[in-house]
N, C-alpha and C positions, 0 to 999 in steps of 0.2 A: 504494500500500500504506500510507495513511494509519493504519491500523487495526493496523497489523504493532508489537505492545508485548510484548516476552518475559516481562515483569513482570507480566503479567494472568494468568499460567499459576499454580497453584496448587501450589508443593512439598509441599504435606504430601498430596494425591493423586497427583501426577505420578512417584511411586515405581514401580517394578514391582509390589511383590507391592501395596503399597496401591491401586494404579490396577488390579487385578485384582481386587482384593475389594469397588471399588465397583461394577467393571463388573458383575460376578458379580450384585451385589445389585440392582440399576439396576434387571434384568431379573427375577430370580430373588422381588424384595420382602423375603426373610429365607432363611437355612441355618442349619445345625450348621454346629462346628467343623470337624467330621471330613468334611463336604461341602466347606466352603470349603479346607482343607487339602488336598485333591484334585484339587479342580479349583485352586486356584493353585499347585499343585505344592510347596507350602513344609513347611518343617519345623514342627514344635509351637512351639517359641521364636520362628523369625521370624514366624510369624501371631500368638502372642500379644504381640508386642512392636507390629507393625501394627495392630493392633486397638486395642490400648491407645492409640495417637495418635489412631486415627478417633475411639475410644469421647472422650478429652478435647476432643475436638471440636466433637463430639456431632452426630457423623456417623452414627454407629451408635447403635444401643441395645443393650448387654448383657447376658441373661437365664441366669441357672444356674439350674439344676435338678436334678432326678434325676426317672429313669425305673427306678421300680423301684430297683435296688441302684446302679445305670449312671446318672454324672453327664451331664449334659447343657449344652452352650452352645449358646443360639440367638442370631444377630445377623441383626438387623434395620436397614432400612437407615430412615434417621428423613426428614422433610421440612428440616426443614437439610442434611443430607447429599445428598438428590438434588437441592437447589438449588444446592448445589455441585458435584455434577458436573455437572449441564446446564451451568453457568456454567464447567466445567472445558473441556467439550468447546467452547462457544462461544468459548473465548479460544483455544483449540488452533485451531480452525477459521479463525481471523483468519490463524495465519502460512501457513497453506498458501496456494497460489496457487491 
């Protein structure tokens, strides 16, 4: 287990609700708020406070808008960001046996 380094693992995605909202976007490419709030089961404050670290990241990218009267958040997940999760999952995948 030459490879076995705890230090390769990434804390600012190794969170829950963060390591859900890359997983989400990994696959997904971009959502709304209120999608990502759904499927990570979180409150409006712990996603906005999550996002906030992706977004200084610059993991994500953050889009407001409005639709009609109805505000809108898109994130999207950027190519920094998905080079950090592959790079998240390949250092996870070292300590497993």
């Amino acid at each position: 287990m030459d490879d076995f380094n705890i230090s390769n693992i990434n804390d600012l995605i190794h969170s829950r609700l963060r390591l859900g909202i890359m997983a989400y976007l990994s696959t997904a490419g971009s959502a709304d708020f209120n999608t990502l709030k759904k499927q990570t089961q979180s409150s409006d404050g712990n996603l906005s406070i999550s996002l906030k670290k992706l977004e200084e990241a610059q993991y994500i990218k953050v889009e407001k808008s409005f639709i009609g009267k109805k505000p809108n958040t898109k994130i999207t997940l950027t190519k920094v960001g998905n080079k950090a999760f592959i790079e998240y999952l390949d250092a996870l995948k070292k300590l497993l046996p």
